[in-house]
Residue, then its C-alpha position, 0 to 999 in steps of 0.5 A: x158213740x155220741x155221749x151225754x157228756x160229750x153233747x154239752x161240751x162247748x165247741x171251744x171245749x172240745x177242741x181244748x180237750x182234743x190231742x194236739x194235732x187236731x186243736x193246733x189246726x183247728x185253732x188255727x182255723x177257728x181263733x185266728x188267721x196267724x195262729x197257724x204261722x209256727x215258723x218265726x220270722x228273723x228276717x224282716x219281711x218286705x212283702x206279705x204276699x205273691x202274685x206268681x205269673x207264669x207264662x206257660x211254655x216259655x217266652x223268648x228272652x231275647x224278644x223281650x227284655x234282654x236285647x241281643x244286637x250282636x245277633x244280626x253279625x252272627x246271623x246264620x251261623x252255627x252255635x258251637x261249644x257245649x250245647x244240651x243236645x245238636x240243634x237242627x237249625x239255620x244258624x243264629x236267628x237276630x230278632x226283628x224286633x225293635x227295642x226301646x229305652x223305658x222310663x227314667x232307668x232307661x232299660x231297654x224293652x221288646x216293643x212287644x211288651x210296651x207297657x211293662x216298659x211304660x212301668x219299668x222303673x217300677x220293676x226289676x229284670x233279671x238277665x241271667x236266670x238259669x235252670x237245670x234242664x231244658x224240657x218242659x216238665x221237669x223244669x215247670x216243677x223246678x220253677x215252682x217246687x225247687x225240684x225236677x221231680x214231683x216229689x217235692x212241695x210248691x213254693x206256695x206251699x212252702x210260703x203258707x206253710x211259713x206264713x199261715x195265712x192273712x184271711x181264715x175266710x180264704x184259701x190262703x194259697x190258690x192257682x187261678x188257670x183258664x183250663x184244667x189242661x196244663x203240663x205237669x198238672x197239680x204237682x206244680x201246687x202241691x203240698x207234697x209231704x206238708x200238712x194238706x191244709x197247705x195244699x192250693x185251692x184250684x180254680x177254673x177261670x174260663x167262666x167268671x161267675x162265682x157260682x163256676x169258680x167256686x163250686x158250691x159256694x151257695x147252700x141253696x136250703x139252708x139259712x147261715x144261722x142253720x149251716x152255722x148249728x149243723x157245722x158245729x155240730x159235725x165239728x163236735x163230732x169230727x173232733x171226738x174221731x180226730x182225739x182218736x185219730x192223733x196226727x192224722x194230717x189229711x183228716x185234719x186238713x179236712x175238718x178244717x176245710x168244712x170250717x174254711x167252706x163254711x166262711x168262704x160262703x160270704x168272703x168268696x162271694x165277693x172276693x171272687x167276683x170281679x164284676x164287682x170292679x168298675x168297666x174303666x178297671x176291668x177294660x184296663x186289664x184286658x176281657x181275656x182269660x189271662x187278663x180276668x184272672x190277673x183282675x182276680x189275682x188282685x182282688x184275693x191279695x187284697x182280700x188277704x190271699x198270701x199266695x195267687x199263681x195265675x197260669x198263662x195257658x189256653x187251649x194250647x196248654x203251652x202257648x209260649x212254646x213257639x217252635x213255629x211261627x214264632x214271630x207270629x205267634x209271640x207278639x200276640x202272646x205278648x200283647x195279651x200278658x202285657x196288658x194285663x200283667x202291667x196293668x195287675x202292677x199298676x193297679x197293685x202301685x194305685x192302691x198302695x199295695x204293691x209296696x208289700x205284694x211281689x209280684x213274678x213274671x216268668x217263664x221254666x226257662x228261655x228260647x234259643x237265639x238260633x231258629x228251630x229248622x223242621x224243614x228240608x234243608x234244601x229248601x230255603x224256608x221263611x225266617x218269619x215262620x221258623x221257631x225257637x227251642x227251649x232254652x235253659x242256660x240264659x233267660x230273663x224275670x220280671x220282678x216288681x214290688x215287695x221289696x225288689x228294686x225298681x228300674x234295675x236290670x240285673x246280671x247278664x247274659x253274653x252277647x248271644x243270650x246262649x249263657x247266663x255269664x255275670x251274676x247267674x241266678x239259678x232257680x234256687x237262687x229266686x226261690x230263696x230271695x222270694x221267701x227272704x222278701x217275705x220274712x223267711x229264711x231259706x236255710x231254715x223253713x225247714x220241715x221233717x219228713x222221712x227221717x230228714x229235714x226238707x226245705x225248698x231249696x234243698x242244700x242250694x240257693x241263695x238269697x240275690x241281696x244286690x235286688x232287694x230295696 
């Protein structure tokens, strides 16, 4: 019951008399973008934000940034040794592609991404990623939770969890995506066991109005100066439910959304609005949906969005899965990811940025080096339409900025791409140098939950120091 006494406290007195949970979190709101940041940092932090880019589906790393000659002596030959289940296959399948040394560093680069390799001094190729399994989902989990199962929180989760936020007018974590259509789903964005105020804020990219990304974002009634009594009056009114209600997390969450809401009204307009870019910026990206969002990606960054996950998928909601067709469909993948992606690095270098925002371009795992035969085996079929199968023991990242070295290429696969074979790097192991970019240490971003303390990396990972600038 609304009190006489209660309706002169002051908006700051009531959240000084609430229980702990709510005034932690409503402070953090309220007085200050770093004052949620509980975490300390005993490393130096090279990066303070991420650009994740995720190629949905899966690229070939053999087609891109890990060139594989020994292939064409291998040609139709069966793959032998230990293999995660028998292929159904015409043997080893070379790549047609041609590569090309880039830049000064001279890494060799699939002539489907020529741009990415016009940038490459600026970027980092890990050669000898691994992962635990190869089947979509419960390596996309693995890629972006740490863990097979949907059990766990989302390394962006983790990342705002650690860091708090740089804009209290923005969501500090948000997934960007063209379709609500893709593997797995929100479990890749989770927040899981943590707070709900760690949780991303999703946005359907297909239409690029603000008014469709953001739903709501406009009261079309009420003035700022009217939302602006209205909100602290519900807040005065939450906050006395909340005292009640102590460390209720999702009800806390929630009454600092309204607070969130109310500010992104001014801020989303025109974080969220890339016609505000110049045509010459817009065109350098690309006028399709991976390219917008990349352009999108750039704007929250420098808007102080601490993480930005931008899923590569259409209306196949795992595009890169090239079973068929693969060397029809991949060039046309690429030259849609690479005009983008190179021109998000770019743009990020133009603006001074790029030395503290990292940004990861990378798949849940590779694609075999030998083909994907569904046809009769007494019918001889045509290399160009044949595909390639998950592959989880060897594939290739892109890393750029935020501290990773530039021009480098970093462990290696054999001389087939079958296995990561010197300096492997498992998931674990990028997830941890990730959060070591960023100040974090991954032994000790820990939280507790369930009578335990959780990390993201559970009791693996480590942090790859022969990358870092």
């Amino acid at each position: 019951m609304w009190t006489e006494s209660a309706s002169h406290l002051s908006r700051r007195d009531a959240l000084q008399r609430l229980s702990a949970g709510f005034g932690a979190i409503g402070l953090a709101g309220m007085l200050g973008p770093q004052a949620q940041a509980t975490v300390k940092q005993p490393i130096t932090p090279k990066a303070k934000r991420v650009i994740f880019l995720f190629m949905n589906g899966a690229p070939s790393h053999i087609d891109t940034f890990d060139p594989k000659p020994a292939l064409k002596r291998f040609e139709g030959q069966q793959p032998s040794g230990k293999l995660y289940k028998a292929p159904k296959t015409s043997g080893f399948m070379s790549s047609p592609l041609r590569f090309d040394q880039y830049g000064q560093s001279g890494i060799e680069v699939s002539e489907s991404l020529p741009r990415l390799g016009s940038i490459i001094d600026d970027c980092c190729v890990i050669r000898s990623m691994h992962t635990n399994v190869p089947n979509h989902e419960p390596a996309l989990l693995m890629m972006n939770t740490g863990n097979i199962q949907p059990i766990r929180p989302s390394l962006g989760s983790w990342v705002l969890y650690g860091l708090g936020t740089e804009n209290e007018n923005l969501p500090g974590f948000v997934v960007l995506r063209p379709t609500p259509n893709i593997v797995v789903g929100p479990a890749l964005w989770s927040n899981s066991f943590l707070p709900a105020e760690f949780q991303a804020t999703g946005v359907i990219t297909s239409d690029m109005s603000v008014d469709k990304l953001v739903a709501n974002v406009r009261n079309p009634v009420l003035s700022a100066g009217t939302q602006r009594r209205q909100i602290d009056l519900i807040q005065r009114l939450n906050g006395i439910h909340a005292a009640k209600r102590a460390h209720d997390s999702a009800l806390e969450a929630q009454i600092k959304s309204m607070e969130t809401a109310y500010r992104m009204q001014s801020a989303a307009s025109d974080a969220f609005d890339i016609s505000k870019e110049p045509p010459k910026v817009r065109e350098l990206y690309g006028d399709t949906p991976f390219g917008r969002s990349c352009l999108l990606a750039r704007r929250l960054a420098e808007s102080g969005v601490r993480y930005t996950s931008v899923y590569y998928t259409s209306s196949n909601n795992q595009p890169w899965d090239t079973h068929s067709d693969h060397y029809k469909r991949h060039p046309e993948l690429c030259a849609d990811s690479d005009r983008a992606s190179a021109a998000l690095i770019s743009d990020l270098k133009q603006r001074g940025m790029l030395e503290d925002t990292l940004v990861v371009w990378t798949g849940e795992f590779g694609r075999t080096p030998y083909s994907q035969e569904n046809q009769d085996k007494n019918k001889k079929s045509d290399p160009m339409k044949r595909g390639r199968d998950h592959h989880h023991t060897a594939f290739s990242t892109l890393l750029a900025g935020g501290g990773v070295k530039g021009g480098l290429t970093y462990g290696t696969s054999d001389e087939l791409g079958m296995n990561a074979e010197e300096n492997p790097i498992h998931v674990h192991d990028l997830h941890a140098t990730i959060l070591h970019l960023l100040g974090l240490d991954h032994e000790k971003l820990t939280y507790r939950y369930a009578g335990r303390d959780f990390r993201l990396t559970d009791v693996f990972g480590k942090v790859v120091t022969d990358i870092l600038a």
